[in-house]
Wavefront OBJ file of the C-alpha trace (Angstrom):
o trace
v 31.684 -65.989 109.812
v 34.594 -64.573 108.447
v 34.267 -60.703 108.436
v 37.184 -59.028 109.210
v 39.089 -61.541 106.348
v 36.857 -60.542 104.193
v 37.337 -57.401 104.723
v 41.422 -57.859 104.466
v 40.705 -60.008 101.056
v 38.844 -57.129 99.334
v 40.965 -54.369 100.253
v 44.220 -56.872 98.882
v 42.137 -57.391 94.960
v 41.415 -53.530 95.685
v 45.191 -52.747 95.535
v 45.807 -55.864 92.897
v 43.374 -53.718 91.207
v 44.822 -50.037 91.675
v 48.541 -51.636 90.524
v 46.791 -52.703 87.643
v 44.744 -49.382 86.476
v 48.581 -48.084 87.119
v 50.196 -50.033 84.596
v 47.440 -49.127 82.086
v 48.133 -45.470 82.886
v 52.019 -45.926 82.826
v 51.484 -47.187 79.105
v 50.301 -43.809 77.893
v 52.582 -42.148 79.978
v 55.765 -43.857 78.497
v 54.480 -45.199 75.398
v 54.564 -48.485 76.566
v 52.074 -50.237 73.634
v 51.039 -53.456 74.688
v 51.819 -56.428 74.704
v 55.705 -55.058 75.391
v 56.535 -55.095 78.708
v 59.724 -53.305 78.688
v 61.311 -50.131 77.156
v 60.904 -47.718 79.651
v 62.451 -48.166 83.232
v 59.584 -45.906 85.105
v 57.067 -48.291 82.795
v 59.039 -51.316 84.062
v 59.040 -50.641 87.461
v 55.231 -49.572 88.245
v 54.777 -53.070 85.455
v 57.090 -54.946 88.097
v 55.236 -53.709 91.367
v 51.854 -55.098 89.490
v 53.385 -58.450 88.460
v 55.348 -58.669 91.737
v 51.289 -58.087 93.666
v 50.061 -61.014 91.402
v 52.728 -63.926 92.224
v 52.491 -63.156 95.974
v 48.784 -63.365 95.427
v 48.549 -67.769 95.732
v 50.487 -67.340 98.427
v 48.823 -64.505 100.555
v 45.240 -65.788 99.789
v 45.294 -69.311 101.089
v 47.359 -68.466 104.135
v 44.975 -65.702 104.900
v 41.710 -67.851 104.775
v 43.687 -71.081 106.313
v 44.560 -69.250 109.065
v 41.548 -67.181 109.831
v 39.726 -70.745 109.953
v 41.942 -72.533 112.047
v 43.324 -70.256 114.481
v 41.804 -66.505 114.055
v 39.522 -64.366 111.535
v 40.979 -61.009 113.448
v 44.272 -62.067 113.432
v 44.503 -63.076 110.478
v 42.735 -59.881 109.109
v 45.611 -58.390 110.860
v 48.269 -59.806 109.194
v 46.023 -59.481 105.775
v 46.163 -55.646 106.759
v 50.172 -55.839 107.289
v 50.482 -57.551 104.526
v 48.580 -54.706 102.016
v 50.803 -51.881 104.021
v 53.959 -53.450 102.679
v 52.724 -53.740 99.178
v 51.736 -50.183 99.149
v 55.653 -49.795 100.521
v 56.565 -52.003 97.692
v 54.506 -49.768 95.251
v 55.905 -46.186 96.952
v 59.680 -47.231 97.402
v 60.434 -49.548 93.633
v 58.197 -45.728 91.812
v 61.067 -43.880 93.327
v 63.938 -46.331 92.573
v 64.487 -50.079 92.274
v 66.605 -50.246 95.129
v 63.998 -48.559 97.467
v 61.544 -51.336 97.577
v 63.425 -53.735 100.056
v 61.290 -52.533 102.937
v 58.018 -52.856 101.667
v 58.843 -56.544 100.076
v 60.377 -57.502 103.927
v 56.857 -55.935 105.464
v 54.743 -58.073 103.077
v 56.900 -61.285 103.489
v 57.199 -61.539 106.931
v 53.411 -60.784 107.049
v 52.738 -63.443 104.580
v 55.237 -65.913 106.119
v 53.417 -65.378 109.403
v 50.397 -66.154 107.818
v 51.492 -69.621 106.259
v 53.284 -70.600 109.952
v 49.724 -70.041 110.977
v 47.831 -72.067 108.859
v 50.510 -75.242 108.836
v 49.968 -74.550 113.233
v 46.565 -74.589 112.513
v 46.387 -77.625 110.323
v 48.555 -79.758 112.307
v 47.120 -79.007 115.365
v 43.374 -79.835 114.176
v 44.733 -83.194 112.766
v 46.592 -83.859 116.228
v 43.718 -83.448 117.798
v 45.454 -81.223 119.975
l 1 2 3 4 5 6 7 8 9 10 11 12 13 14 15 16 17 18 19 20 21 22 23 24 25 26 27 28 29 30 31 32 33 34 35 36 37 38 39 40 41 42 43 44 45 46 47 48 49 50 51 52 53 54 55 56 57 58 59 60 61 62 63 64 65 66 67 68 69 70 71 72 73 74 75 76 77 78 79 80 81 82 83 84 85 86 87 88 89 90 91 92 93 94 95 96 97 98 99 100 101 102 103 104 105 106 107 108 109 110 111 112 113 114 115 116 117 118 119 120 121 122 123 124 125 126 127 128 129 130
């Protein structure tokens, strides 16, 4: 069983989630009316932090379960936890300016990255036989 990535999965659609709720709000607060997208930089960004969460979602997922099958469900959960702490860097530093969210993408990528390493490890070395 696969607890602790389950765990790391829910709280990641959680945040997908929150970011999303956010946007909604942000359309009120700028007058944002959908289906625009742009008009309002504070709109944009908090629209851009949601949108960013959703394309690093296909990555993030399958790495996450990959590697919690072939090498670790704790670990992985791990790096599923690092991951969600640099997306809510992400969301903190790119609501206070776009040039503040460098830290919180690097977090999440390197967590993600690690992730992917771990599954292609994992793979290989199952089909090895090693």
């Amino acid at each position: 069983m696969f607890h602790y990535t389950t765990i790391a999965t829910l709280l990641a659609v959680m945040f997908y989630f929150y970011t999303t709720l956010q946007v909604s709000r942000a359309r009120g607060v700028y007058d944002v009316k959908a289906p625009a997208t742009t008009g309002n930089p504070d709109f944009e960004r908090v629209f851009r932090v949601q949108a960013n969460t959703l394309e690093w979602m296909p990555i993030f997922l399958p790495s996450l379960w990959l590697f919690a099958y072939y090498l670790s469900d704790a670990f992985a959960a791990l790096l599923g936890a690092v991951w969600i702490i640099g997306r809510i860097m992400y969301l903190v530093g790119y609501a206070q300016a776009a040039g503040k969210r460098g830290a919180g993408f690097a977090v999440q990528m390197v967590a993600a990255a690690g992730l992917w390493g771990g599954a292609v490890y994992g793979v290989v070395h199952r089909m090895l036989g090693a």
